[in-house]
C-alpha positions in Angstrom: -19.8 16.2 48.8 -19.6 13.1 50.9 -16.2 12.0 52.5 -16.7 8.9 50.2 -17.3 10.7 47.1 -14.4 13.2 48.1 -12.3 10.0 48.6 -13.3 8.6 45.5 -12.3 12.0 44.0 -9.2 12.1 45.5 -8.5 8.8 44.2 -8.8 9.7 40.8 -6.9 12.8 40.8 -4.0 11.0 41.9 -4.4 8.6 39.4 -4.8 10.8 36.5 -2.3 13.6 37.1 0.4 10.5 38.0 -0.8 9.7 34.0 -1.9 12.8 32.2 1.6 12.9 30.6 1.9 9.4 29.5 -1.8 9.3 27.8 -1.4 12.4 26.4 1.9 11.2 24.4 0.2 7.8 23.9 -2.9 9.8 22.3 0.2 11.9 20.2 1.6 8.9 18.7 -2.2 7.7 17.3 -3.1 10.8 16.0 -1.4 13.4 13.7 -2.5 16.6 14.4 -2.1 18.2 17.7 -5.3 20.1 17.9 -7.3 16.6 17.0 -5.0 15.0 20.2 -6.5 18.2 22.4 -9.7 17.4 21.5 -9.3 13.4 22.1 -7.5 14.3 25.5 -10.5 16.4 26.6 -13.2 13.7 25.8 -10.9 10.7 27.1 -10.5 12.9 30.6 -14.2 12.8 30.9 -14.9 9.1 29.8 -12.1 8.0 32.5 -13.8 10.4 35.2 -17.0 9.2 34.1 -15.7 5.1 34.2 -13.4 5.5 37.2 -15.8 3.5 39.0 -15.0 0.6 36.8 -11.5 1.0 37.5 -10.4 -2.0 39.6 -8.4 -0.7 43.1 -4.6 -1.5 42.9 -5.3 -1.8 39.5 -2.5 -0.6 36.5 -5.0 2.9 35.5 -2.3 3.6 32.5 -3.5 0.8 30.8 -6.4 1.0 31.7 -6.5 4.7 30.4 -4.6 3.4 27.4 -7.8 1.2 26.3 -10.0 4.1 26.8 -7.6 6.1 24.5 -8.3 3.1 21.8 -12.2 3.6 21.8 -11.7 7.4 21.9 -9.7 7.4 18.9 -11.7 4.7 17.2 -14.2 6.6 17.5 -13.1 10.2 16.3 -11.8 7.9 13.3 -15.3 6.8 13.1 -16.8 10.4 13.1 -13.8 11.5 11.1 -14.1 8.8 8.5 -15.6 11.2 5.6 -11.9 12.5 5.4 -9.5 10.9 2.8 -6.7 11.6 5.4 -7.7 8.9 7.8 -5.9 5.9 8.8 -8.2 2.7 9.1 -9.0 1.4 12.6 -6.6 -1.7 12.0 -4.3 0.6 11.7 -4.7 2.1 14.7 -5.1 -0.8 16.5 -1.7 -1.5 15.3 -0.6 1.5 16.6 -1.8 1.8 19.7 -0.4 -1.5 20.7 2.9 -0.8 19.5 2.6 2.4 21.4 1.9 0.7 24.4 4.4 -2.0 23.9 7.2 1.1 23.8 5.5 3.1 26.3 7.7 1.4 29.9 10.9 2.8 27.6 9.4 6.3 26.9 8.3 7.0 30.5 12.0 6.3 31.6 13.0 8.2 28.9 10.8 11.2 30.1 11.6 10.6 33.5 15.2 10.7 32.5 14.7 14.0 30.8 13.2 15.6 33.6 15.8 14.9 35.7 18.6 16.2 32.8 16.2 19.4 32.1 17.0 20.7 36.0 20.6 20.3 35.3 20.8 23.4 32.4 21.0 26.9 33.7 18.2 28.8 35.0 18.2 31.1 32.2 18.9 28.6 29.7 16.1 25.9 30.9 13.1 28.9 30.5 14.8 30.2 26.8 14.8 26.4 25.8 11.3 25.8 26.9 10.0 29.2 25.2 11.4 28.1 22.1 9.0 24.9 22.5 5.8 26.3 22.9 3.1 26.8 20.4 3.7 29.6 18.8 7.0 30.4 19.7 9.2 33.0 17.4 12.7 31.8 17.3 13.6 35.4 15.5 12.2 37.0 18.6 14.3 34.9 20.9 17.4 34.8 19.0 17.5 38.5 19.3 16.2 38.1 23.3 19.2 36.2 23.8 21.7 38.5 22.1 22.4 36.0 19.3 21.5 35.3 15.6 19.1 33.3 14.6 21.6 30.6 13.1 23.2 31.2 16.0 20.3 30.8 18.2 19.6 27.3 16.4 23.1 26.2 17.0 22.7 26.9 20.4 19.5 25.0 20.7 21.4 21.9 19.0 24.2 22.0 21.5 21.3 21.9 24.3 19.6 19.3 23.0 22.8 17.6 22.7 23.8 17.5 26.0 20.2 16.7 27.3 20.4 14.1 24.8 23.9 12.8 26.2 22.5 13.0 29.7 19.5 10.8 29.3 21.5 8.5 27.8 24.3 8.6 30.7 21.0 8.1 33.3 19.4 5.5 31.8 22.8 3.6 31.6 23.1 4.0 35.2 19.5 2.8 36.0 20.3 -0.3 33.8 23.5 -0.7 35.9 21.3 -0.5 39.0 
């Protein structure tokens, strides 16, 4: 590899891990099921490596990535179409720009959360984030925890609660700012 082309790579990597999050929930809100998001994420990765030569320097990649996403899910619609269970490309299109019209508020929202999440407990944090991931038992971690499974839920209520209060409380401070 060339120092240009490794450059070049570079470039991109920065680019899309800074957005990975961000076109993978904008990619979420356009399409229902989670699995059909995977394999839209996968294929838009590869368009925007393949098209990152297009990509104007200096210029904004999320939306840039953000139109890619459009195509991408225009055309699994496309491919998809035989299914009754299909919203129409208008519709999309509808979508994705009110998406992207909500998306400056949801990235200070995540930011916000990120920033609450390393406030809870060690302990806490990784039991909260268990309970989120594909797959996850809540019998099995109610009785990890030592508590019952109402009581586990309750638990997780409270948490989200007081993540919930704290993202509020740090977005009013950024507005402050």
């Amino acid at each position: 590899m060339s120092p240009a082309e490794a450059d070049h790579h570079r470039a991109f990597l920065r680019q899309f891990t800074a957005n990975e999050a961000a076109v993978r929930a904008f990619i979420r809100r356009l399409v229902p099921a989670h699995a059909d998001a995977d394999d839209i994420m996968q294929e838009v990765s590869l368009v925007l490596w393949e098209k990152f030569g297009t990509f104007r320097d200096g210029g904004d990649f999320r939306a840039w990535a953000f139109g890619v996403v459009r195509f991408e899910v225009l055309a699994w619609l496309r491919d998809k179409s035989r299914d009754r269970l299909v919203l129409s490309p208008k519709t999309i299109e509808y979508l994705g720009s009110e998406a992207e019209a909500h998306e400056p508020r949801l990235e200070r929202q995540r930011k916000a959360l990120e920033r609450c999440i390393v406030e809870v407990a060690p302990a806490q944090r990784d039991l909260l984030m268990r309970a989120y991931e594909p797959g996850a038992r809540i019998a099995c971690l109610a009785r990890e925890s030592g508590r019952s499974q109402p009581g586990f839920y309750q638990w997780l209520y409270r948490i989200r609660k007081l993540l919930l209060d704290c993202i509020h409380r740090t977005l009013a401070k950024e507005e402050l700012s």
